[in-house]
VODRENLO-444917 format. One record per residue (C-alpha): residue in one letter; x, y, z; residue number from 1. Coordinates in steps of 0.2 Angstrom, whole numbers, plus 5000, padded with zeros to 4 digits. Layout:
BEGIN
+--------+------+------+------+-----+
| residu |   c1 |   c2 |   c3 | num |
+--------+------+------+------+-----+
|      a |    X |    Y |    Z | NUM |
...
+--------+------+------+------+-----+
! end
This chain:
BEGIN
+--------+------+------+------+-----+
| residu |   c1 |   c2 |   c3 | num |
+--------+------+------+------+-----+
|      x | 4889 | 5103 | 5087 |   1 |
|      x | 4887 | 5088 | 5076 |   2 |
|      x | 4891 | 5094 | 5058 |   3 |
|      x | 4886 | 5111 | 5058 |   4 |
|      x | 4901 | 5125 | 5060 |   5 |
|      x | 4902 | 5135 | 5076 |   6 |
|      x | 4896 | 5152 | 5073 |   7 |
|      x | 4905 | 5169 | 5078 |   8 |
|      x | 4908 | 5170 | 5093 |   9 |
|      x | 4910 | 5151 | 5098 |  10 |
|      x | 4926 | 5150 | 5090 |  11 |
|      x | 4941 | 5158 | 5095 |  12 |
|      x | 4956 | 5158 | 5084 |  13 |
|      x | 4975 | 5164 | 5094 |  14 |
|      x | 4990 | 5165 | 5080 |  15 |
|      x | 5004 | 5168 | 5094 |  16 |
|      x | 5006 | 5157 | 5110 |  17 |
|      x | 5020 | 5159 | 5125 |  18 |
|      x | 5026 | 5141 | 5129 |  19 |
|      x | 5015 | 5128 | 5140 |  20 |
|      x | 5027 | 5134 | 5155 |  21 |
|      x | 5028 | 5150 | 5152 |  22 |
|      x | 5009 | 5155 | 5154 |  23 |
|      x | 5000 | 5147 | 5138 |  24 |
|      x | 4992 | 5133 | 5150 |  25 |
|      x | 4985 | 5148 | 5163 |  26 |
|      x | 4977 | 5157 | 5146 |  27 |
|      x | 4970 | 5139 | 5141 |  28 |
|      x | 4963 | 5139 | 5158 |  29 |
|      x | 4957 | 5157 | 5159 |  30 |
|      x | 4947 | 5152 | 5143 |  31 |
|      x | 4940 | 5137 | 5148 |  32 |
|      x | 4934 | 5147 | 5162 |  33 |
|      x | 4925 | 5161 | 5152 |  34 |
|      x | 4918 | 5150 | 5141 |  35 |
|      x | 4911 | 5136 | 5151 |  36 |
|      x | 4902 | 5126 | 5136 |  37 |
|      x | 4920 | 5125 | 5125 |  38 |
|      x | 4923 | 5107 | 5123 |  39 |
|      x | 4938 | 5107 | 5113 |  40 |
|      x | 4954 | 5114 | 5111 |  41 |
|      x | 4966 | 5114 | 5096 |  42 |
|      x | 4985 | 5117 | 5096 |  43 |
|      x | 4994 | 5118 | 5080 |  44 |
|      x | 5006 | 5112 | 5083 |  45 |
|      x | 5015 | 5107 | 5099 |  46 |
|      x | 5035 | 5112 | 5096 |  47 |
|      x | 5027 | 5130 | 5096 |  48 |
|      x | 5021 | 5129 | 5112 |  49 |
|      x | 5033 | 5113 | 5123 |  50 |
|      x | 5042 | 5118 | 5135 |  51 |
|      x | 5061 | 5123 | 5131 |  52 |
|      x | 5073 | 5108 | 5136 |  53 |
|      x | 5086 | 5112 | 5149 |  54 |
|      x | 5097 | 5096 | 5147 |  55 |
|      x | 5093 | 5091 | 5166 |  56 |
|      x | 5080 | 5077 | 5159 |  57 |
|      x | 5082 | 5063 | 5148 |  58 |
|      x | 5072 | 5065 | 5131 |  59 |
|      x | 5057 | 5053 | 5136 |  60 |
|      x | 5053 | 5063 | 5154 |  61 |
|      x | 5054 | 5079 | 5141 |  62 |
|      x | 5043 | 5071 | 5129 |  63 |
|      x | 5031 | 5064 | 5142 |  64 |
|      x | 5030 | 5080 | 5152 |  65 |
|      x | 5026 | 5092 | 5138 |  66 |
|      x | 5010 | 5084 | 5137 |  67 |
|      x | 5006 | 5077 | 5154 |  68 |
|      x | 4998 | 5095 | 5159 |  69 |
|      x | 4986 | 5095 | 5143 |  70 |
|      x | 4981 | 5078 | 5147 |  71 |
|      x | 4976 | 5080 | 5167 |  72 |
|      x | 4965 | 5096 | 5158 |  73 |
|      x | 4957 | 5083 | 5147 |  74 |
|      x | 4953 | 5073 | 5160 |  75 |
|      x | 4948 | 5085 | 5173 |  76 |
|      x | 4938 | 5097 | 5165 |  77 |
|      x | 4929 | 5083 | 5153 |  78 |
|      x | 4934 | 5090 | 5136 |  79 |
|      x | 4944 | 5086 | 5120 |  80 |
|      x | 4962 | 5093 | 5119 |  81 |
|      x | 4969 | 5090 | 5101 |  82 |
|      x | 4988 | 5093 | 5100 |  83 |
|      x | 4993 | 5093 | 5083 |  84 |
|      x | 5012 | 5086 | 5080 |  85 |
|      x | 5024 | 5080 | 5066 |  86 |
|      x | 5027 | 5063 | 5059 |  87 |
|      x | 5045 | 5055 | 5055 |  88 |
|      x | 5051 | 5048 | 5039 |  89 |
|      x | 5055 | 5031 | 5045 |  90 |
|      x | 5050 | 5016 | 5036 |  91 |
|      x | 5054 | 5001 | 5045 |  92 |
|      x | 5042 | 5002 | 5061 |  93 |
|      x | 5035 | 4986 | 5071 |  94 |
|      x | 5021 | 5000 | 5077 |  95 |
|      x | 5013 | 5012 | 5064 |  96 |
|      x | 5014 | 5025 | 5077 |  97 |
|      x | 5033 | 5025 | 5079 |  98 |
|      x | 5032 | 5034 | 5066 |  99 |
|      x | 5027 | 5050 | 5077 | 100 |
|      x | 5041 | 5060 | 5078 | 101 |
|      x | 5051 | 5060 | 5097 | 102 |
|      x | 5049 | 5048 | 5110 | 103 |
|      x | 5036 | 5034 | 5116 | 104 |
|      x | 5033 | 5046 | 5129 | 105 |
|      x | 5022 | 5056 | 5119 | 106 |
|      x | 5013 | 5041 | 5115 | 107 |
|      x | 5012 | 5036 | 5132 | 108 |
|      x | 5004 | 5053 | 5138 | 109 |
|      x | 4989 | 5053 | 5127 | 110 |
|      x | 4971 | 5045 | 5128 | 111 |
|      x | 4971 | 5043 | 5111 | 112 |
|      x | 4981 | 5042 | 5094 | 113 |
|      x | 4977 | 5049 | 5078 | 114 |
|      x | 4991 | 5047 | 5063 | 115 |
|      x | 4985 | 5054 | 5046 | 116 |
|      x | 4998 | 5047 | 5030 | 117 |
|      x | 4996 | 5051 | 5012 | 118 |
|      x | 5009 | 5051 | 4996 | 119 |
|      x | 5015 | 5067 | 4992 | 120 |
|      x | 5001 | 5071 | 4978 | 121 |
|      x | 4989 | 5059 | 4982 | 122 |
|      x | 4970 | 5064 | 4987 | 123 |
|      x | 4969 | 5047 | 4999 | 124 |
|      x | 4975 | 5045 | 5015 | 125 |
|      x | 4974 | 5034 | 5029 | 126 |
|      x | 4970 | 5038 | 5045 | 127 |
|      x | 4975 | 5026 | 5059 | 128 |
|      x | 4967 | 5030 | 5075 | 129 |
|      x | 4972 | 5020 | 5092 | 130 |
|      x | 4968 | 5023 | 5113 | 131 |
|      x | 4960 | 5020 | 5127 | 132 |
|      x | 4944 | 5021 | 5126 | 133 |
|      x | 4944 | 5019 | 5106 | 134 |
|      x | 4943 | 5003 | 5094 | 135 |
|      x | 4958 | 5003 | 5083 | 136 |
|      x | 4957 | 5009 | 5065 | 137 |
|      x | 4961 | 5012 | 5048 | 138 |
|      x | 4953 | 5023 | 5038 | 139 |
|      x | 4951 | 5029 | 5020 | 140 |
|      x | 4949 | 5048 | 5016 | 141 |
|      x | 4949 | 5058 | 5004 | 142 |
|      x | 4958 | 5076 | 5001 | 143 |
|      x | 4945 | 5086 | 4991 | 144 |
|      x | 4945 | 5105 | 4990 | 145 |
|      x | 4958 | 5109 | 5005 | 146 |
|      x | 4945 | 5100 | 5018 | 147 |
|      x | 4950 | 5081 | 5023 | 148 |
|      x | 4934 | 5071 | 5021 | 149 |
|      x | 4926 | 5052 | 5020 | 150 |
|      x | 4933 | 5043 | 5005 | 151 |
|      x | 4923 | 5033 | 4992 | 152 |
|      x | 4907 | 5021 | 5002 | 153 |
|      x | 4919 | 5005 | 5006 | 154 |
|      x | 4938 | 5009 | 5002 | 155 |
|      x | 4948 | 4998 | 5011 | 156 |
|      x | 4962 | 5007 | 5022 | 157 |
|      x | 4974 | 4992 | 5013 | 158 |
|      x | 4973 | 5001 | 4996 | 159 |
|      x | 4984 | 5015 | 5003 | 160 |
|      x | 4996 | 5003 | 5003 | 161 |
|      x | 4995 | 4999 | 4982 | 162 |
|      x | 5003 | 5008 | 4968 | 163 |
|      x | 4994 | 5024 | 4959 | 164 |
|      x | 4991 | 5013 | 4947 | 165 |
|      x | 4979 | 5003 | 4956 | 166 |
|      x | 4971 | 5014 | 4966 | 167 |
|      x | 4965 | 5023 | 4953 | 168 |
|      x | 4959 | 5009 | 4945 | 169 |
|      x | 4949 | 5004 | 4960 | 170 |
|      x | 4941 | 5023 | 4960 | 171 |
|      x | 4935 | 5021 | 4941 | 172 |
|      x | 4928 | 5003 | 4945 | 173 |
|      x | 4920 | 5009 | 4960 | 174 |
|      x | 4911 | 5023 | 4951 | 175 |
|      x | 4908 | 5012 | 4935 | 176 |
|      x | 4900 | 4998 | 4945 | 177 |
|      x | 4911 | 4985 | 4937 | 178 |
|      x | 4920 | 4983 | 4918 | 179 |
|      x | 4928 | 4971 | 4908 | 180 |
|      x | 4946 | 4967 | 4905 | 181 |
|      x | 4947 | 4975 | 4888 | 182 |
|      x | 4935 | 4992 | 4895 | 183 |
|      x | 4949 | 4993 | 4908 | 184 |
|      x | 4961 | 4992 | 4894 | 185 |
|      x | 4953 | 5003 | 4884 | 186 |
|      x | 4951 | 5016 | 4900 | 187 |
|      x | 4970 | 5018 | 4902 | 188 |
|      x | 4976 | 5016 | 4888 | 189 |
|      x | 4985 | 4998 | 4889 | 190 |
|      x | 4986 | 4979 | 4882 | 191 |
|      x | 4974 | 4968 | 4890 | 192 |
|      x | 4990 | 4956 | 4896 | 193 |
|      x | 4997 | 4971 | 4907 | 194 |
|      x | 4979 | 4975 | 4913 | 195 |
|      x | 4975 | 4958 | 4917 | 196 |
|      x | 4990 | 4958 | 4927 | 197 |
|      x | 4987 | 4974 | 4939 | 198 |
|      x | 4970 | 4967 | 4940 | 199 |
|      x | 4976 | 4950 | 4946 | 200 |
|      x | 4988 | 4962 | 4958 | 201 |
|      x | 4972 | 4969 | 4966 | 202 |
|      x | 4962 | 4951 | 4966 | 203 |
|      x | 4977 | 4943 | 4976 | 204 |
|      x | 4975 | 4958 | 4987 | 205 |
|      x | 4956 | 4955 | 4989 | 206 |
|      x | 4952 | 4973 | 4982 | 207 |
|      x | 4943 | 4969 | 4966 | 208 |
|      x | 4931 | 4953 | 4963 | 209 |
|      x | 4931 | 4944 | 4945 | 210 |
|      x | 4913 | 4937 | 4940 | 211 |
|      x | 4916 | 4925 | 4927 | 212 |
|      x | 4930 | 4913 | 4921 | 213 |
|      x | 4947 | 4918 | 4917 | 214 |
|      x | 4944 | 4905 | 4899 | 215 |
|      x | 4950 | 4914 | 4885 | 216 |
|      x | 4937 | 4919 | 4874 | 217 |
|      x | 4927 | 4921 | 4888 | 218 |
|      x | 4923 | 4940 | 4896 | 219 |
|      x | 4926 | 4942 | 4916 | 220 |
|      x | 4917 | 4958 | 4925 | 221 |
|      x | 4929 | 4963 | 4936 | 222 |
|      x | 4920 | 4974 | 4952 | 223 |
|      x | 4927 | 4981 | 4968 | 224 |
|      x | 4926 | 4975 | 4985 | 225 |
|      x | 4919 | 4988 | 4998 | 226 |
|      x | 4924 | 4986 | 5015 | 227 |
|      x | 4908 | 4986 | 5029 | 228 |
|      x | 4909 | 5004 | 5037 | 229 |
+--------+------+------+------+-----+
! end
């Protein structure tokens, strides 16, 4: 379909599901079989529709068998099957997708990993996409309008990372195509010393570039640095 929306008729929208045990997969199947072209399936989100735990398996078989059905679909009819699911709140992860909420058997199940993250208020997030099949990724969007969407030409993923601060600095620079220390100052309303500071912050973390010297008396252009897409 590329970017064009699907029109009536080649979308179909269910607001209540029975559980994936219970006769959801034999309805996902029925449709698949009515609609021969559909190439993707969408389930928001999967506690709705897993199966109910009866305490006779341990959490991981739970976790790996609530998708291992969707994934032999996948596989076997040759379409997409996205299963939307939650996030934890944990902070201290050695893998970035720890931080899906459950067991690794959900993990384990699936071709392939999506994990969107953003700041409660923010209009950029980072997406980190892993699998199978698919290179590893980071990557930059932007929130704009309710519809999640490619963020400024070049952001790096790593700016997610940096305060408000200096990601909204980055934004202005990249729209401006480059300003001074004291045009910086001016823009938000600060001393040069405490702009030059946050600047340096995002120089150290190879965000921004500085054409020109640092000599007092002497003005620098300070300019982003866009990542290749």
């Amino acid at each position: 379909m590329g970017n064009r929306w699907p029109q009536r008729g080649q979308l179909t929208i269910r607001t209540t599901s029975k559980r994936l045990n219970e006769g959801s997969l034999v309805e996902i199947e029925r449709h698949l079989d009515e609609h021969p072209t559909c190439g993707l399936v969408i389930i928001d989100v999967l506690q709705r529709v897993r199966p109910r735990s009866t305490g006779a398996n341990n959490a991981y078989t739970l976790d790996y068998e609530a998708l291992a059905p969707l994934q032999r679909m996948a596989t076997i009819r040759q379409i997409a099957i996205v299963v939307v699911h939650h996030a934890n709140q944990r902070a201290d992860v050695a893998d970035i997708f720890e931080k899906v909420s459950g067991t690794s058997g959900l993990i384990g199940v699936v071709d392939s990993l999506l994990l969107l993250q953003r700041r409660r208020g923010d209009n950029i997030g980072r997406l980190s996409v892993a699998g199978r099949e698919v290179e590893d990724q980071e990557i930059a969007l932007s929130f704009t309008d309710g519809w999640w969407g490619p963020a400024p030409e070049g952001m790096p993923a790593a700016l997610l990372d940096q305060s408000r601060e200096v990601r909204e600095l980055w934004l202005w620079l990249a729209d401006n195509d480059g300003a001074s220390t004291a045009e910086l100052a001016k823009q938000y309303g600060r001393n040069e010393n405490a702009t030059l500071k946050v600047l340096r912050r995002a120089e150290d973390n190879e965000l921004i570039d500085a054409f020109g010297s640092h000599a007092r008396g002497r003005p620098v252009c300070w300019q982003v640095v866009r990542r290749a897409p």
